[in-house]
N, C-alpha and C positions, 0 to 999 in steps of 0.2 A: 186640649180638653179643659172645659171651663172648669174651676175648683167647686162649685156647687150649683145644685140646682132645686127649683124652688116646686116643696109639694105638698099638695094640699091634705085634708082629713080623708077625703074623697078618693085622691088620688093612688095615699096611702094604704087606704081599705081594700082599691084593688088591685094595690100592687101583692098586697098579700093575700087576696082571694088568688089570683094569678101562680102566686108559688105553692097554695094549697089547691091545686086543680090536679087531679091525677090524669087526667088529659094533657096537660103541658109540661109534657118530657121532651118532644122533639120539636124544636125549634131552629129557628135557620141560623146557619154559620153568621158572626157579628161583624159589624163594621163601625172601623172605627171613627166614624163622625159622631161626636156628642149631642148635637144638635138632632139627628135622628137615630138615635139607637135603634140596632138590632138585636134581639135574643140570643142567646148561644145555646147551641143543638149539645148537653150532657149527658141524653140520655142517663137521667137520674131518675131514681124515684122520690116524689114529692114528699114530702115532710112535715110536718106543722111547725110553726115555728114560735116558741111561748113567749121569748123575747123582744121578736120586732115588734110588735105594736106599741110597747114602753119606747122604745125608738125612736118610733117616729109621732108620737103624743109628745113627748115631751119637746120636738126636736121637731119642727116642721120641715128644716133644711139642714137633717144630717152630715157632718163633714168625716172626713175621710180616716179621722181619731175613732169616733163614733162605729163607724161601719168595719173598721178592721179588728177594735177592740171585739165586737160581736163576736166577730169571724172567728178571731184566736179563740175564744171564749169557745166556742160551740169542739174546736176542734181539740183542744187543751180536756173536754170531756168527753171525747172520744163519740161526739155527735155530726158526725162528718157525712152525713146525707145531710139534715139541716145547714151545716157549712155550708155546701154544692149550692143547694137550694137558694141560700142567702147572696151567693155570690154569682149567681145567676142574677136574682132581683137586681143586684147593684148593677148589672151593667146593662141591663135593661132598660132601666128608669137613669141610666149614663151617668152613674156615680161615680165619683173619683177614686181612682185602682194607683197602686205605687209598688215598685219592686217588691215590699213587706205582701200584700195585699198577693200577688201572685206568689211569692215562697207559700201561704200559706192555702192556698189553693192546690197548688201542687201537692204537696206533700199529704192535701184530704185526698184528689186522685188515688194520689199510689198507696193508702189506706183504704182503699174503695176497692182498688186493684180499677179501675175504670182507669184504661188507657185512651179510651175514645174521647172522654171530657180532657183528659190530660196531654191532647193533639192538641186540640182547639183552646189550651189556655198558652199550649207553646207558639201556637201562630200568632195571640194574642199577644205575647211576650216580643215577638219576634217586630209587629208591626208596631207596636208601643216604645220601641228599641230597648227595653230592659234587659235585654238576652245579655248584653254584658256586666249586667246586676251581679257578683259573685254570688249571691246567699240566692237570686232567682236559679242561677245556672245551677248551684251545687241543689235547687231542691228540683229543679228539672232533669237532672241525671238523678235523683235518689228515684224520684217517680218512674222513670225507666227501668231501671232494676229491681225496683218492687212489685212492675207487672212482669218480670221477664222477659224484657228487652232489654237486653243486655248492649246487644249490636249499636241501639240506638242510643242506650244511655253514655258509652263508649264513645260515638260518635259527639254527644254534646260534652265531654270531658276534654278531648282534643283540644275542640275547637273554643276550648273559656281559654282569652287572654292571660285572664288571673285566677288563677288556683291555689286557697291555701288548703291548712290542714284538716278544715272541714271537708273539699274537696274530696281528696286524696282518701278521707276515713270512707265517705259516702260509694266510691269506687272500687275498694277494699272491699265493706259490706255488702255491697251489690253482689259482686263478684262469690262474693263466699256463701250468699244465702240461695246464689242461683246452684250450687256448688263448683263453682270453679276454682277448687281451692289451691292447687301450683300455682295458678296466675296472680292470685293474692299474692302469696310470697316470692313471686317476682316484683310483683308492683311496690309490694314492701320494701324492697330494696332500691328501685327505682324513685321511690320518692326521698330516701335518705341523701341519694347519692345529687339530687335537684336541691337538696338544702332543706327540706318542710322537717322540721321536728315532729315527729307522731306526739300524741295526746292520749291520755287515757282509751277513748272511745279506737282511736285507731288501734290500740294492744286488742281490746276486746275483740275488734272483727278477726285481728291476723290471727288468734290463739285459736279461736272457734275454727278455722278452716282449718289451723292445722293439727287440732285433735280429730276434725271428719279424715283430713289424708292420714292420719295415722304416721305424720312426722314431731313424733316427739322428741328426735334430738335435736330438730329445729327448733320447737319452742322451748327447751332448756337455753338456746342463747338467747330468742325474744326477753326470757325470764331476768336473763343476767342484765338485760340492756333496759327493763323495765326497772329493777333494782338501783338501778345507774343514774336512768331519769329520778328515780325519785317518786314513781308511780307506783309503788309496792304498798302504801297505806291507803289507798285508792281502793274502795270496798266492790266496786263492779269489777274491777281489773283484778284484785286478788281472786274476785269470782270466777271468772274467765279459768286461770289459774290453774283452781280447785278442777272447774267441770274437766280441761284439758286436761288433768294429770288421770284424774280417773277413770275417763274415753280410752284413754290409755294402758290401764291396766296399773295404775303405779299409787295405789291407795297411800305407802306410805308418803310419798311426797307431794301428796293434796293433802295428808295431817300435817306434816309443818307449814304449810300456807296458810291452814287453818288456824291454827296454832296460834302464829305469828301475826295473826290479822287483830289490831285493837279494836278496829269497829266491826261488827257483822250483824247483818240481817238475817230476815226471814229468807229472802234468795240465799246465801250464805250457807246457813244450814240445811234448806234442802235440795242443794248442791254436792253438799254430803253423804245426805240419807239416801238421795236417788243414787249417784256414785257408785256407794257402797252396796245397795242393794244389786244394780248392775252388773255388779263384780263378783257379786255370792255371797259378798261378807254380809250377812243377814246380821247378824248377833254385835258385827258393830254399827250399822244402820240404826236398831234398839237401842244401844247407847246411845248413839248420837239425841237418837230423837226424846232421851232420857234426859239428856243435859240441856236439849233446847229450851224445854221444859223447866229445868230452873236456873234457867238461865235471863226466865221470864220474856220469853222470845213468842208474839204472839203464831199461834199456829196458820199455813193455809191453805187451800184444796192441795196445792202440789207437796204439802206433808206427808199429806195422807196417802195417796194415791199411790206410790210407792212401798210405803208401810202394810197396805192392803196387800201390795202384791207378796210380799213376804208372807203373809197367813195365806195365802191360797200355793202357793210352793211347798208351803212347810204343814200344809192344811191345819194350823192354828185356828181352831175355832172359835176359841173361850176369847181367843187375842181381837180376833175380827169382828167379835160380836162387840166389844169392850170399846174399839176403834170406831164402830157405828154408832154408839153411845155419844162420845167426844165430838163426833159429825154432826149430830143432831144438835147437842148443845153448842157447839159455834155455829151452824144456823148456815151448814154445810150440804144442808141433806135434799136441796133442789140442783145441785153442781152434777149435770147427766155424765162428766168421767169420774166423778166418787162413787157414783152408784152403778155404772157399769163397773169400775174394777171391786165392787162388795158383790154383785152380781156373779164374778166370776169366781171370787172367794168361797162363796156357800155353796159356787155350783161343785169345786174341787174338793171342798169337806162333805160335800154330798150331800146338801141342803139345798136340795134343788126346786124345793116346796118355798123356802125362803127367798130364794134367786128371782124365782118367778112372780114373787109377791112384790118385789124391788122393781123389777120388772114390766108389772102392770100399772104401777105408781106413777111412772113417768111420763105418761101421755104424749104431748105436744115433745117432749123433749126424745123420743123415740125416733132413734136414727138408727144405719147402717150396722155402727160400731155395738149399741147396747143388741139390735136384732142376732148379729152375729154370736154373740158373747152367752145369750141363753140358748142358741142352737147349737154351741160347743159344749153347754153344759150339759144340755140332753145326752147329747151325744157320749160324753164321759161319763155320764152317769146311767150311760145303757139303754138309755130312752132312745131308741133308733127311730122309731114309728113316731114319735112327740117332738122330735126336731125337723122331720121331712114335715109334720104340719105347719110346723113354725117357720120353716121357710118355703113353704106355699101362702099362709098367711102375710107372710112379710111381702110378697110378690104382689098379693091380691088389694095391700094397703098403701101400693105404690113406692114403696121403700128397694130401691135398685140394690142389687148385691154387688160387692166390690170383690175383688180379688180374695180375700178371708174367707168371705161367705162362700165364693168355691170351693175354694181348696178344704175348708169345714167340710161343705154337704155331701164332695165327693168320699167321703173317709164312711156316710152312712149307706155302704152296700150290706146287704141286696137290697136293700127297700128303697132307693135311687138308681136309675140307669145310668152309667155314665156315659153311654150315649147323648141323652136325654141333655143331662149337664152338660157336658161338652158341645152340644148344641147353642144351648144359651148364652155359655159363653163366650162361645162365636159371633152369636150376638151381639152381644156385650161387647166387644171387641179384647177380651180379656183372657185369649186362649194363647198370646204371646208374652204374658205374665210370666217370669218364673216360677211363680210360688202357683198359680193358675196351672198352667203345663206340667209340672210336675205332679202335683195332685191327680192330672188324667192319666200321665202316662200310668203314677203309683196303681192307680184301680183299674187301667188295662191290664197291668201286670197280675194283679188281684183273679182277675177275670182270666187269666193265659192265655188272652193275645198279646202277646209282643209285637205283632205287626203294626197293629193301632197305639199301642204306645211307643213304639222307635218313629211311625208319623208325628205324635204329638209332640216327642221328644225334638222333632226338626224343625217344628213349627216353633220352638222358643224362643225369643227375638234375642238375649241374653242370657246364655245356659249357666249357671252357678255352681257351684261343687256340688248342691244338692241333689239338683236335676241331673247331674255325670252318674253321681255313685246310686239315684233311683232308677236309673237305664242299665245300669251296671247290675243291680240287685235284681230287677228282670229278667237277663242273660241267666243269673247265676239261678234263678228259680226252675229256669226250664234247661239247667244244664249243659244250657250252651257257652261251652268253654269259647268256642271259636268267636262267635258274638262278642262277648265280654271283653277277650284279649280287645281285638280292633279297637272300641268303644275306648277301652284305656290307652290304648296308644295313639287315638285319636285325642283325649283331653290334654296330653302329653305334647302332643304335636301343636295343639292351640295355643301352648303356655300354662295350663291351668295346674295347678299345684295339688297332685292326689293327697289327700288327707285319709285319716286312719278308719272311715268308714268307704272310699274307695276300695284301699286296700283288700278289706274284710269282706267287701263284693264280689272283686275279680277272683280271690281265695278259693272263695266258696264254690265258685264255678267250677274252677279248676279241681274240686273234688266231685265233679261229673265223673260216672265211669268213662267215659268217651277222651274224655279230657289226654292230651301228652302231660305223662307224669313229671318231666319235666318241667315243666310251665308253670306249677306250683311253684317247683323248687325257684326258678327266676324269681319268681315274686313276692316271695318269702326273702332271700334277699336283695330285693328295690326295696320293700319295706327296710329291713336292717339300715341300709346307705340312709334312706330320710328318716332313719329314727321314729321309727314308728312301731318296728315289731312288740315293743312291749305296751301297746294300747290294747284293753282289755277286747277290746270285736277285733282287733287282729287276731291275737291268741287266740281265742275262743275260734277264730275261721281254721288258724293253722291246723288246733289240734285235732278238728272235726277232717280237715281235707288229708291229712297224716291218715289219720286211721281209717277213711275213707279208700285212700288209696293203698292199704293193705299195711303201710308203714306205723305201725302201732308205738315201735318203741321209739322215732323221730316225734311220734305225738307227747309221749308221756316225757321228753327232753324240753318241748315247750313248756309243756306243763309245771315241770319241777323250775324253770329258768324264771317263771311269772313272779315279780316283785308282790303284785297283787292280783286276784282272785276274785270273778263274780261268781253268782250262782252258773253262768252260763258257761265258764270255764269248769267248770267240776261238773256240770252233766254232759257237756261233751267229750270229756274223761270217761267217764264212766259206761257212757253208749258206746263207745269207743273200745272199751275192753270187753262191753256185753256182745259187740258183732264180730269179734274176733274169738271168743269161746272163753275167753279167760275171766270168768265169771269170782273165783278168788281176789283177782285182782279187782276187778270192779267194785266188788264188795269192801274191798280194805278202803276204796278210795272215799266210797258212798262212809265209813266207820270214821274215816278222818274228816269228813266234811263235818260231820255229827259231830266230832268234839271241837270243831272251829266253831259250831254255833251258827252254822251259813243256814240262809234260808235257802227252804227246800220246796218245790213247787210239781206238779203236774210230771214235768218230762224230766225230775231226776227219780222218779218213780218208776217210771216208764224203762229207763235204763236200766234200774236196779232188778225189775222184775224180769225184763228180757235178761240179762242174765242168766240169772236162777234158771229160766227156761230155756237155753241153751246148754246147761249144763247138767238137767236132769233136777235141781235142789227143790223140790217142789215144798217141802215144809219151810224154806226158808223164805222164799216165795209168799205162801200162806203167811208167814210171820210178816214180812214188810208191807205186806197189802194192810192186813191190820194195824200195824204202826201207822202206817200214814193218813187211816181211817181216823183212829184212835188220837192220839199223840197230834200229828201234824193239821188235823181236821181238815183234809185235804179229802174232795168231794169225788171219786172215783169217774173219770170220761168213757167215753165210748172208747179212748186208747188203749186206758189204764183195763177195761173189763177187757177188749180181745186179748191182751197179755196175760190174763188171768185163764182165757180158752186157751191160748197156745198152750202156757206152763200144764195144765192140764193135759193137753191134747196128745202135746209129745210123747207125755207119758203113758200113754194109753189109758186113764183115767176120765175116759168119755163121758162117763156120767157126771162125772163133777163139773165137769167142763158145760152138759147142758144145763146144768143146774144152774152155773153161773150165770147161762143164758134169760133162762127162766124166771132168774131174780132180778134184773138190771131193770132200774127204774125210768127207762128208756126202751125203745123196738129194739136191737140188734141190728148192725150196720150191714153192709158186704164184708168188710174185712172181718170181723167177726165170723161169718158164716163161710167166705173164705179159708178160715184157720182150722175151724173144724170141719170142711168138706176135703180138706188136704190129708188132715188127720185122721178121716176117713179112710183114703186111698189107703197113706201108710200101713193102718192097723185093720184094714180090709171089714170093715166094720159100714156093709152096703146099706140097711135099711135107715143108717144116719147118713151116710153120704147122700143118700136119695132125698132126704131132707133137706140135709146144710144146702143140695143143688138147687131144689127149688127153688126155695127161700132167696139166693143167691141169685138167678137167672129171675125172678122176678124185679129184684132191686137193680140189676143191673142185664137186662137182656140182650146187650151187646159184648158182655164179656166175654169171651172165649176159655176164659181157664174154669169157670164152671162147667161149659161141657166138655171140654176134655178129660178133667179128673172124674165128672162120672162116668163117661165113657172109660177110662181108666182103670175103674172100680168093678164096673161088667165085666170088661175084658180080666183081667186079676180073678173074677169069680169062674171065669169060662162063661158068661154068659155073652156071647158073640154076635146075639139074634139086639140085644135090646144097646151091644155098644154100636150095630148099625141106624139103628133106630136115633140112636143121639144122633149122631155123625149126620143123619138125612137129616134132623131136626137145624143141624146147625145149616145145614145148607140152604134148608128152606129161608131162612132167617138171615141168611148172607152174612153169617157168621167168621171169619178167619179166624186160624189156628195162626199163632203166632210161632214162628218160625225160630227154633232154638240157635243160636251160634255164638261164637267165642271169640272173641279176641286177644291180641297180644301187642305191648309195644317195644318195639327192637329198633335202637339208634336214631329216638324220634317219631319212628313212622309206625302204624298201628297199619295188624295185619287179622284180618277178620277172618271167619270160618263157618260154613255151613255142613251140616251131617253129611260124609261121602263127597265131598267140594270138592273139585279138579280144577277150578280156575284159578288158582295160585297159581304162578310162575313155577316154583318150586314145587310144582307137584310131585313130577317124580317121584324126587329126590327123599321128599314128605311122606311117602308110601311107601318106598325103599326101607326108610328108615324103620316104620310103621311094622312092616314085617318082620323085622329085627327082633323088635322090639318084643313082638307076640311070639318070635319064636323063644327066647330067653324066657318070658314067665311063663311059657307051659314046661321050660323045663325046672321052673322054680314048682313046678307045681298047680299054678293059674288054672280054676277052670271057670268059664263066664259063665256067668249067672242071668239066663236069657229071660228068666222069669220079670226081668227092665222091660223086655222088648211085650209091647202087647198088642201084638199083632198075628193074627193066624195063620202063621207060617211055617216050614222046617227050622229045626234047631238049629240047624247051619246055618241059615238065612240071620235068623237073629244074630248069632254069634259074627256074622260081619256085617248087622249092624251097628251094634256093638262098639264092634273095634273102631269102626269110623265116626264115632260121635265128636260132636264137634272140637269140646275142650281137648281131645286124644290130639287131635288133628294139631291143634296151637301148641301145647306142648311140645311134639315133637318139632315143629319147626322154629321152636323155641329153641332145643337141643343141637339142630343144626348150625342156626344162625348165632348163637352166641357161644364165646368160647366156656370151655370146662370148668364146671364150678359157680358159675353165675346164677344168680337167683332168678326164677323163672315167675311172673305174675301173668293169670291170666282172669279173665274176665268173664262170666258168662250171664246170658243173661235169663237161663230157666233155672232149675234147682237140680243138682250136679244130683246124676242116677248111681245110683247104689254100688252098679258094678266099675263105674268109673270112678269112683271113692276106692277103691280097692285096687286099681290098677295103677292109679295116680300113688298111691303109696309107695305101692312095688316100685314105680318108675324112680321116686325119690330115691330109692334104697341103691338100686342096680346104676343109674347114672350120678348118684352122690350131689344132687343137687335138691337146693332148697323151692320148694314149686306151693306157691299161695296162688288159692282160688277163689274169687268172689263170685260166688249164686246171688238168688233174689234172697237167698236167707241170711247170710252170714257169709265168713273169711273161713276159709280154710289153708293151717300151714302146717302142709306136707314136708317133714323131714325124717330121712332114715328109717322106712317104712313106718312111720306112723306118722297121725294128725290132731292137729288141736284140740278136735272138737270129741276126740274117742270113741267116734265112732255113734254119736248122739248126735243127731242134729235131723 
């Protein structure tokens, strides 16, 4: 290749009309005859370029000083499209290229991320012979690894003759930014044991891959052996350092790095504030960023950006407004991630007027992350219908949604299908996301299909402990214990490590009535073995599934065991004692919550009035309603008013109970009209039952337990003409009566029961028994009370209905199947009839066994002829 060649004003003019042509991107592969130059195909885009023309004015026959110094120059300002561009022209017009000349070619490529220019300058290297240039070769494997070609960057490492420590760094960094970070620290070791001494820059890459793998007692001996070289007053290596120690978790030993460090920067300190923010240490963060400040250290986006995040956690407002101040005047306030994370600030203080105003500022600078960041704010700030337009808008503006923007939009049901989404982002190709598939299965489960979320949940290409325990939390919604079990012993089988909102999933499932009682108790202790039981959502599942499953005082032994206490621990205490009848007790717990000063929300109200209303306390009742009005200014729900008809209801105080109705500044729900159409039955109080049923059967016309309680209600009145008349109605309507039965679990296995059932095995033996049993309480006295049975039949007829009602049925074969003295739990799933409350007593008394039953109402526990609930309930 001749050292120069000769060009004229003319020539010059079009050499650079030629590299401002936005047409002349693809040009044919080069060759290397000087004499007739070829183009090289970089597929780049054209640039302008301000300094060639000074170039070659001055300079009619540019030498190869000239043309490189440019080169570096363009790239040294982080103008590496004009570089491409330039170094395109030179070899175009066959200017003279030297090893320098391709390192610095290369390394614009792998700044480009353009691997296709960065083929075509390695063939150029390759036919030029410079390929065993060490500084070409080490910038032709850095360009490799900067597009993600690893394989390939690899491959030209092998094959350099001569490798030094530049090398080796470049190999390293490669490797750790693609994340391959064990391989690092194999290589790390591999180039000690070859002789190359690491440099500064090599610590940096090995530290950074080994805070991503989360081997920090690795990098405590890097540390020792950086101390040793002599590289500890090295301000980017102490950086390194800091960031590792804090990735880490290990804030105190990034403060004496920090410490210990004479020199530091702006990277330096906000190495620390980001760090500490990371960690939660908010309040040393504010220091930190307190002493940067007189420490006369000038501020810069990556200051700030962190420090915002601390006011939108801690919703600081006064702080964030103050920090937008300080933006503006360092001349901050065009940087689109300082104004998306202010954005997200005022959207969490709920300045979402402000947000939006930040928002609209940004124009051109409006991307995926800021669209996201105010569709999350709507969303938090309740605006459900203003962030579905905001990501229709975002759609219609050409702005594609990433993985966040699903997983955001699907959290806005109902006013989103997740179908709809899940569609999309099937398109999108983003339905084997994590954070994407979880978000669907989360609002299948929302929705209660589980089928379509255990599909979405299988389509995840890499399931996380999130996605396990949101499949998990699924199962547990729709009380499928058996689900749930599998599921975990499936993440278990994969290797995956249940963590303590696992745990608090599969818990909660297993407080299913259906649930083997057992099965809690397993897993309650796995939890114990991993150290987990005293995470507050385990407690809080324990003592919900404890008193779920009838074991109240196992519930209040977690309770008292808990180091620490949320609100969500002390209302499931307290529901806890309300469904089990022991309303005193509830009351002491709800007394002590008060003087700890917990906050009190919605559903420990909920508890405390259910209560009162199982145990008759209707003034006390009346008094916490108003406390909570009053005092807690806690807005009464549709929950909180039916608990206010039942406590009424129970009590036969129907009118106060409509009254309640009548004032609620909302329709009344079904449950609602539910509570008083029961409470009808009970107090035979027909022309409101006729009511609550309407009301009832309109909101809900496939319910069945509306007509049967007014058919109920007729039959109870003798009016036998108008309970057929329901009964046709329900037919016509293709209405089912739900089928009352009981169950029981004995040695693992649950044993089910219908009224008059003969398919047990043990029937018999079950009926044997049965009549035993009838004959001892007629001579206690017993005489049945057919007026349960409402059906127009003889008293005898009733009377062995009666006898053969389901729960009688599981009982006795309770009695059979387990030895003398064992506590008897049964299960039902309608509301235990009058005369078997009365017989269930008897039975505790005469077989000396302790016998708890769960209806759709409450626990009842039957010992020594009598029961919890005193005969209230």
């Amino acid at each position: 290749m001749t050292s120069s060649l000769s060009l004229t004003r003319n020539q010059a003019k079009q050499f650079l009309k030629t590299l401002n042509n936005p047409f002349h991107k693809f040009l044919s592969l080069f060759q290397t005859n000087v004499s007739t130059p070829q183009p090289l195909d970089l597929c780049v885009e054209s640039a302008s370029l301000r300094h060639t023309p000074h170039l070659f004015e001055k300079s009619p026959q540019p030498d190869l000083a000239q043309c490189n110094g440019l080169l570096f120059d363009y790239s040294r300002n982080n103008n590496n499209k004009e570089a491409l561009n330039l170094f395109l022209g030179i070899h175009s017009f066959g200017l003279p290229v030297d090893g320098s000349t391709l390192s610095c070619v290369l390394k614009v490529c792998g700044c480009l991320f353009n691997v296709i220019a960065g083929r075509q300058v390695h063939c150029q290297c390759l036919k030029l012979g410079l390929i065993e240039d060490v500084s070409v070769g080490t910038s032709l494997l850095d360009m490799y690894m900067k597009t993600e070609n690893v394989e390939d960057g690899r491959r030209v490492f092998d094959h350099m003759r001569e490798r030094n420590v530049v090398s080796w760094t470049s190999l390293l960094g490669g490797y750790a930014q693609n994340g391959m970070n064990e391989e690092v620290l194999e290589l790390f070791l591999t180039m000690q044991m070859e002789g190359i001494k690491p440099n500064p820059y090599t610590f940096a890459a090995v530290l950074g891959a080994l805070a991503s793998e989360g081997m920090v007692e690795k990098g405590v001996q890097v540390h020792c052996l950086i101390v040793k070289l002599g590289f500890k007053t090295v301000t980017f290596v102490s950086n390194s350092l800091i960031s590792m120690y804090l990735r880490s978790g290990m804030g105190k030993d990034a403060r004496l790095v920090f410490d210990g460090m004479a020199t530091k920067n702006a990277v330096t300190w906000n190495c620390m504030i980001s760090g500490f923010v990371t960690n939660g240490l908010d309040f040393a963060a504010l220091e930190t960023f307190y002493d940067m400040r007189l420490a006369g250290v000038k501020f810069t986006e990556m200051t700030f950006i962190p420090l915002i995040k601390v006011c939108a956690n801690r919703k600081e407002l006064g702080f964030a407004r103050q920090l937008h101040c300080r933006v503006l005047k360092d001349g901050f306030n065009f940087d689109p991630k300082i104004k998306t994370a202010l954005m997200v600030a005022y959207s969490k203080c709920s300045e979402i007027n402000d947000a939006f105003k930040l928002f609209s500022t940004m124009h051109e600078a409006q991307n995926v992350v800021s669209w996201t960041a105010m569709i999350s704010g709507h969303l938090q700030n309740g605006e459900i219908q203003e962030a579905v337009k905001l990501f229709c808008l975002m759609n219609k503006e050409g702005v594609k949604p990433n993985d966040f923007t699903y997983s955001t939009i699907l959290t806005a049901q109902p006013a989103v299908s997740p179908f709809q989404i899940h569609a999309q982002a099937i398109k999108a190709n983003y339905e084997k996301s994590p954070s994407v598939g979880t978000a669907i299965l989360d609002a299948y489960v929302k929705l209660g299909n589980i089928e379509e979320a255990a599909k979405a949940f299988e389509q995840i290409d890499e399931r996380d402990i999130v996605a396990w325990s949101a499949m998990l939390a699924g199962y547990a919604q729709i009380g499928d214990s058996e689900g749930a079990t599998n599921i975990f012993m499936q993440l278990v089988k994969e290797g995956i490590k249940p963590n303590e909102f696992t745990f608090s999933s599969v818990i909660n499932a297993c407080a299913s009535p259906t649930a083997p009682f057992e099965q809690g108790k397993q897993f309650h202790a796995w939890s114990i073995k991993s150290k987990l039981s005293d995470a507050l959502c385990v407690c809080s599942a324990l003592i919900t599934m404890y008193a779920k499953r009838g074991n109240i005082d196992n519930a209040y032994q977690v309770f008292r065991r808990q180091q620490e206490r949320d609100p969500a621990s002390w209302n499931s205490m307290i529901s806890g004692y309300a469904q089990h009848g022991h309303a005193k007790k509830a009351l002491e717990i709800f007394e002590e919550m008060q003087r700890e000063n917990m906050e009190m929300d919605d559903i420990t109200f909920i508890g405390v009035i259910s209560a009162c209303s199982h145990a008759g306390l209707v003034d006390e009742g009346e008094k916490y309603f108003n406390v909570m009005i009053e005092k807690h200014r806690i807005s009464p729900t549709m929950q909180l008013y039916s608990c206010m008809v039942d406590l009424y209801s129970r009590a036969g105080m129907l009118d106060k109970a409509m009254d309640i109705i009548n004032t609620m500044p909302f329709p009344a729900g079904a449950t609602v009209w539910r509570t008083l159409l029961a409470a009808s039955r009970v107090h035979r109080h027909l022309e409101l039952g006729k009511l609550a049923a309407e009301q009832l059967i309109s909101l809900q016309p496939q319910d069945s337990a509306a007509y049967v309680l007014l058919s109920n209600i007729y039959a109870a009145a003798g009016n036998w003409h108008e309970r057929r008349n329901v009964r046709k109605l329900m037919d016509q309507r293709k209405v089912k009566k739900e089928a009352g039965y009981s169950w029981i679990e004995v040695k693992n296995k649950t044993h089910s029961f219908l009224a008059s059932d003969h398919s047990h095995p043990m029937s018999y033996q079950i009926y044997s028994k049965l009549d035993e049993i009838k004959m001892r309480l007629k001579d206690m006295g017993y005489q049945p009370d057919t007026d349960h049975v409402l059906q127009d039949i003889a008293d005898e007829d009733k009377e062995t209905i009666l006898s053969q009602h389901s729960e009688r049925l599981a009982i006795v074969f309770g009695l059979i199947a387990t030895p003398p003295g064992t506590a008897l739990q049964i299960v039902k799933n309608l509301r235990v009839c009058g005369d078997c409350h009365t017989v269930i007593k008897l039975i505790s008394l005469i077989e000396g066994r302790d016998i708890v039953v769960r209806d759709t109402n409450r626990f009842h526990h039957f010992k020594a002829g009598s029961c919890s609930c005193g005969d209230y309930w």
